[in-house]
N, C-alpha and C positions, 0 to 999 in steps of 0.2 A: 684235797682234790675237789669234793664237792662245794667247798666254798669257794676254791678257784674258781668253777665253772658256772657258780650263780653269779659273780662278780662282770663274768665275762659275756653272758649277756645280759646284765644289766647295762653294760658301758654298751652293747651292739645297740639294745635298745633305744640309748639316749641317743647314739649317733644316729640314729635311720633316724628318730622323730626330729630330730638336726635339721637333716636334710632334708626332710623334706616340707620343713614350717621354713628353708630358705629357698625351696624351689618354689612355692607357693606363694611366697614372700607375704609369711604369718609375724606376726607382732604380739607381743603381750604387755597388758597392763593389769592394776588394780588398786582396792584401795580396802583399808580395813580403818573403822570411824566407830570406837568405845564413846561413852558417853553416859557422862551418871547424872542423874536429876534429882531433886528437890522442889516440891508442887506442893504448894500450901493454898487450898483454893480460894475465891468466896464465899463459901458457906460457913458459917460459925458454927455449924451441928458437924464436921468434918474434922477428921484428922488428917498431917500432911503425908504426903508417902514421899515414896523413896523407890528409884530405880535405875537397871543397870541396862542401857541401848548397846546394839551394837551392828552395825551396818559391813559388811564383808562383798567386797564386789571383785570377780576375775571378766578380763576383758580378753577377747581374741576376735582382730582385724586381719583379713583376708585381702589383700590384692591382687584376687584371681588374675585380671588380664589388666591394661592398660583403663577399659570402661567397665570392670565391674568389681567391686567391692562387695563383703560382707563383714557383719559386726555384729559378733553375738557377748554379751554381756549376763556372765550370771549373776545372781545376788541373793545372799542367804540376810536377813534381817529379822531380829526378833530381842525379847526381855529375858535376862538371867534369870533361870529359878523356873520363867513360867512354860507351861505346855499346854498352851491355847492355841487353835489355829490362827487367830487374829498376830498375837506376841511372836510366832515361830515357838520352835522347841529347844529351849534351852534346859532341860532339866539335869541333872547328873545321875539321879537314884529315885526309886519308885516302880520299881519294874515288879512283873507276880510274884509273891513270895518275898520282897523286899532286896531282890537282888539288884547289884547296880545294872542300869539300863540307858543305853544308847538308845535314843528316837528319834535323832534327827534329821528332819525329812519335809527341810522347808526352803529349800536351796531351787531356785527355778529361773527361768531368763525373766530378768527386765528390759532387756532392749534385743531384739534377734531381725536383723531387716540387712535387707538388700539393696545395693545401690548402684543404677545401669545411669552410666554418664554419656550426655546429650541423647537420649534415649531416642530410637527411632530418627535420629539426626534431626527433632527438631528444637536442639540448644538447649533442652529443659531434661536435668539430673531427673529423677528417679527412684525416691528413696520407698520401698514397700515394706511392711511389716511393723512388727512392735517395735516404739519408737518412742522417745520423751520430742512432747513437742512444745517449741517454745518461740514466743513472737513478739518482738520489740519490749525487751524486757521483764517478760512474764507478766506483762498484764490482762488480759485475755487467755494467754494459753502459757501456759509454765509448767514446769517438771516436779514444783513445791518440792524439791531439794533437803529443804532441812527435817523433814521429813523422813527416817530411814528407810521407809520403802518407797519412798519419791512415788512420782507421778508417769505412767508410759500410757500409748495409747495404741492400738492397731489401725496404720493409718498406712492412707499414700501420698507422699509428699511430693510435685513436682515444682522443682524451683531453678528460674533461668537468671543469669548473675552476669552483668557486663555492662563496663562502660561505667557509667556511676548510676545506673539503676538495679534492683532488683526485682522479680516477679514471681509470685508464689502463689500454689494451690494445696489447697490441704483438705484431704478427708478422712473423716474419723469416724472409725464402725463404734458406736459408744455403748451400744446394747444387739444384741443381733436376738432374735426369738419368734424368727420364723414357725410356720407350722401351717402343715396343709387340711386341718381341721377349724382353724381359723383362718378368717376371712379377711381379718383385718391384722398380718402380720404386726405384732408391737416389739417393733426396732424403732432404735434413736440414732441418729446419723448429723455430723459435722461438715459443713461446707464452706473453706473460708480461702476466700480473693485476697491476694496482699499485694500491695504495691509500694517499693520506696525510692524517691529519689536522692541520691547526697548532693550537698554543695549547695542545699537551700539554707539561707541566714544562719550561717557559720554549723550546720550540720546535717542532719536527712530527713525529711519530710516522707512520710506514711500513711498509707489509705488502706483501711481493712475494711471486708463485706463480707458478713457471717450467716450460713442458713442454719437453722437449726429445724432438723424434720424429726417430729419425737410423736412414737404412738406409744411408747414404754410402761406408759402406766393405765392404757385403754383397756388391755384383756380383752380385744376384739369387740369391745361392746361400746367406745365411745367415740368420738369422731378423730380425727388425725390433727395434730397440734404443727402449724408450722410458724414459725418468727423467724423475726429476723434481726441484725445489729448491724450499724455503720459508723464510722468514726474515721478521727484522724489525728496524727501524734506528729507533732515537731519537738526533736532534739537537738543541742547544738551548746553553742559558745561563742558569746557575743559581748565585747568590752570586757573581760575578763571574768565573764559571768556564764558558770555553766546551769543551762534551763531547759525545763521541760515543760509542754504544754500538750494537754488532749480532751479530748470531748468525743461520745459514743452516744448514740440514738439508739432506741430498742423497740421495736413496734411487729405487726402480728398478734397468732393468739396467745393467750395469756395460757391454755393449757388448764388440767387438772388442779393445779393451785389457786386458779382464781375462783374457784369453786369451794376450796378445802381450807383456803387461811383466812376466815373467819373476818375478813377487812368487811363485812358489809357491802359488798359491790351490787350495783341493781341489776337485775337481770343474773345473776351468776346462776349456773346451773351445776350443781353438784354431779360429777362423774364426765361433765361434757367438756371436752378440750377447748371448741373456740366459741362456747357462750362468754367469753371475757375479752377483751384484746387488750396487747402488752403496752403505754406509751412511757417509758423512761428513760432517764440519761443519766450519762455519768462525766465529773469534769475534774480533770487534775490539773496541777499546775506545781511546780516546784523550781526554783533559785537557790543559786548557792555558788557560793567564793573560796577558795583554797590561796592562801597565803603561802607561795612557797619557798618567799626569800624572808621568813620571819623563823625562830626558833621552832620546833615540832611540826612546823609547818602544816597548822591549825584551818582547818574547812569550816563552815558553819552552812546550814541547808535550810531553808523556809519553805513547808510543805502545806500542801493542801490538798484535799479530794472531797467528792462530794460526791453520793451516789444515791440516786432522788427514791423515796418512800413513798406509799400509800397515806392516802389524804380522805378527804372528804367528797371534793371534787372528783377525784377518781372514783369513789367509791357511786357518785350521784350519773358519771359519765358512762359508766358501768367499763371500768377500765383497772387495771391492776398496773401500779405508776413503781413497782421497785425494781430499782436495776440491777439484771445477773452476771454478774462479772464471769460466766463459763469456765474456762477451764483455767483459771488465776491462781497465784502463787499466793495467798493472802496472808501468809506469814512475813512475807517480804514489805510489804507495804503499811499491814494496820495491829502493830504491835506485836511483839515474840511472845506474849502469854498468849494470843491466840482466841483471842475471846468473839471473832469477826469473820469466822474462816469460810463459813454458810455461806455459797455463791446466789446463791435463792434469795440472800436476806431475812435469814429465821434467825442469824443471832442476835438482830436488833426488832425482833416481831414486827418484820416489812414496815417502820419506819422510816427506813432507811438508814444512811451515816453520815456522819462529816470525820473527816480528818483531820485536824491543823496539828503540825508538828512543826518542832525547832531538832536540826539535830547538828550534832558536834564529833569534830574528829580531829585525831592529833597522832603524832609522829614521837614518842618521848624519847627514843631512842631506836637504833636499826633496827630493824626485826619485832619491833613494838607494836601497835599499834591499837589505840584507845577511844570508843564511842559514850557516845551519853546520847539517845536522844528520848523526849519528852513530847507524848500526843497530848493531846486536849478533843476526848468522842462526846459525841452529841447525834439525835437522831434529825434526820432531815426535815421531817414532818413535825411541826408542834404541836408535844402531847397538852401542851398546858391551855390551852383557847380553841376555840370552835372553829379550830381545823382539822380537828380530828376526832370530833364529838361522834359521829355515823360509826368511825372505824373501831374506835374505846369499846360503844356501845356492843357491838357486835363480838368484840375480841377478848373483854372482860379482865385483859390481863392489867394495863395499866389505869393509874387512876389519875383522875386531873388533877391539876394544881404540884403538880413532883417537876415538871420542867422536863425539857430538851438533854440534858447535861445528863451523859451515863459514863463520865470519870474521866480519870488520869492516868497515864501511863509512863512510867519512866524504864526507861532500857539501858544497862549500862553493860558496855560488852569489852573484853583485853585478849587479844589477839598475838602468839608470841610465835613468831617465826622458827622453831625449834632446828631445822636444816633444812636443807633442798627439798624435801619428802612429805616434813610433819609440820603440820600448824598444831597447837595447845591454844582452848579458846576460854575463858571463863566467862559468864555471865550473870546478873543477878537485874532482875524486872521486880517494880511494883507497880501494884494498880490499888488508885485509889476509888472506891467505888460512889453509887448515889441511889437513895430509894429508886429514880428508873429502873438503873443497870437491875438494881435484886428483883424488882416486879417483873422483869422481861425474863428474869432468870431464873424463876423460881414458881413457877405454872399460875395459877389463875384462882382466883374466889380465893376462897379460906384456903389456899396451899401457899398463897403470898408470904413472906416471911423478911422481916429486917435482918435476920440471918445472912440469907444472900445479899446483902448490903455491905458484909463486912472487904476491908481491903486484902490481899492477894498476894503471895511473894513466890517467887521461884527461881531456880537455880542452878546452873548445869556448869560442867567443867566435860571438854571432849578434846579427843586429840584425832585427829586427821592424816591416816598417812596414805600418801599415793606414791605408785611406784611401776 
């Protein structure tokens, strides 16, 4: 009897929450994404490790009324074994006394935002709250995805869509730390203009214009940092040729780093936000062909970027010349070991980078699908001649005469369509290193080490399912 009548509202249960996630007209999604690694670094005084990811996400979408949406997304992320706040809690056993112990308590929204469409009737959506934001392909602003805890932001997004244009505004609280004892609130705040049109030379042509207002690292004691970024991106497909082209200007103050990274800049005032000002750019270009009336129906891609470094002349200009790629996906772009991800430019000691990549792809059978591709890094600024003699000087990390060249990268990735739900991916990257790369990677004076010179392997297998 009493198990009839647990039975029986459990089934009332199910039914009322039925009805009422279709009165409300609720939806569910999610995705759970294992993944084990193998990480053998550059250092030759290191051993490789080993470990187990795993990324858990449940989704529920709300279409309250005709114009208003919401979408909150949880996501529990964290390493098997470990109970770190960084990892999540994965442990199984270790509680007082050695009894087994549940701690898991790392489960919080990644994305929770509101969405009021043609807001105030004038044509422009309305998306509020925590939000992954992302713009013309993750270059500037991305969710860096691969990632298990990806990338969100608390922002407000208005964006008006018609016709073959689009128009967007985007602001991002990036630090908030007000306080009515200080005078000089240190918040960092995102302000980015977007504009694209389609149907220009076989694709869509793009104008982005970025403020960036940062007192974050002031403590109310140093002046307010503001910069700025502008650029422009054409995509398209023209004679049977898919390309991309961009170019981004960066100018204002350079902020508490041009004071703190050691480049020798004249004039830099240590702890002052715009004793320096920012001038740098950044230029990408890429081409590429896909064969689709040949067997595997084979792509091949010609890549290139360029993201300008600290010099001499910067340094004598009293200017700080490295470009910050803000809120970028840089997994996506300069190799999956990740050695480049520093949007400041601290993984190449503000020399900046080059990119030149070839990359390859192939079709070997349905549900298959196979990459190779191969960088060639070098820093933008040349460490080897008296072009960077002022910044050496000051910075003590590299030494002259090692070159530009900080390695090789080969990525090779297989990709198996498992069903409608699951991708299985396996991977294996090497990098092959150069006295640079170890010196920029391995601190300064006697902590220099041909250690960090040695080459790199790593390795992941994951399986992806969404549902």
């Amino acid at each position: 009897m009493k198990r009839n009548l647990i039975l029986a509202i459990a089934v009332a249960v199910v039914m009322v929450a039925t009805t009422v996630a279709q009165a409300a007209d609720v939806t569910f999604s999610g995705q759970v994404r294992p993944r084990f690694t193998i990480d053998e670094d550059h250092d030759g005084s290191t051993s490789s490790s080993e470990s187990f990811n795993t990324r858990i996400r449940l989704n529920a979408k709300a279409n309250v009324n005709p114009n208003t949406e919401v979408f909150l997304q949880f996501q529990s992320q964290g390493t098997w074994g470990s109970n770190t706040d960084a990892d999540g809690t994965r442990v199984s056993v270790g509680g007082g006394g050695d009894e087994a112990n549940d701690v898991l308590n790392d489960v919080g929204f990644h994305q929770a935002h509101l969405t009021l469409k043609n807001f105030a009737g004038t044509g422009f959506d309305a998306k509020i709250g925590r939000q992954e934001v992302v713009v013309d392909g993750h270059r500037l602003f991305g969710h860096t995805g691969w990632t298990h805890g990806a990338q969100s932001s608390d922002a407000i997004r208005l964006t008006h869509a018609a016709g073959n244009h689009t128009l967007n505004y985007t602001y991002i609280m990036g630090s908030e730390s007000d306080s009515v004892t200080n005078s000089n609130n240190a918040d960092a705040t995102a302000h980015a203009f977007y504009a694209q049109a389609q149907g220009v030379m076989g694709g869509a042509l793009s104008g982005i214009f970025v403020i960036m207002n940062d007192s974050s690292d002031n403590n109310g004691s140093a002046d307010h940092e503001n910069w700025y970024t502008i650029g422009a991106r054409q995509k398209g497909k023209l004679a049977g040729l898919d390309y991309r082209v961009e170019f981004y200007h960066q100018f204002g103050d350079a902020g508490i780093i041009g004071g703190t990274c050691a480049c020798g800049i004249t004039g830099a005032v240590s702890g002052t936000a715009d004793s320096v000002d920012r001038d740098a750019q950044m230029f990408g270009v890429r081409v590429g062909k896909t064969f689709k009336n040949v067997a595997m129906k084979p792509s091949i891609t010609l890549w290139f970027d360029q993201l300008s470094g600290q010099d001499d002349d910067d340094a004598a200009n009293g200017e700080f010349g490295q470009f910050n790629t803000l809120y970028d996906t840089g997994h996506k772009f300069y190799g999956f070991q990740d050695f480049y991800l520093s949007n400041s430019g601290a993984g190449t000691g503000f020399y900046g980078l080059r990119d030149a990549a070839i990359k390859l792809k192939a079709t070997p059978r349905a549900g298959w699908t196979a990459k190779a591709d191969i960088h060639f890094f070098s820093t933008q600024s040349d460490t080897n001649d008296g072009d960077t003699d002022t910044v050496r000087a000051a910075d003590a990390t590299v030494n002259g005469g090692t070159g530009q060249d900080l390695g090789q990268e080969l990525d090779l990735t297989l990709v198996h369509k498992y069903d409608a739900n699951t991708k299985i991916a396996v991977g294996y990257s090497h990098y092959w290193t150069t006295q640079t790369f170890g010196e920029l990677n391995s601190g300064s004076g006697a902590a220099r080490s041909v250690d960090n010179a040695d080459g790199s392997d790593w390795f992941y297998i994951q399986a992806d399912t969404k549902f």
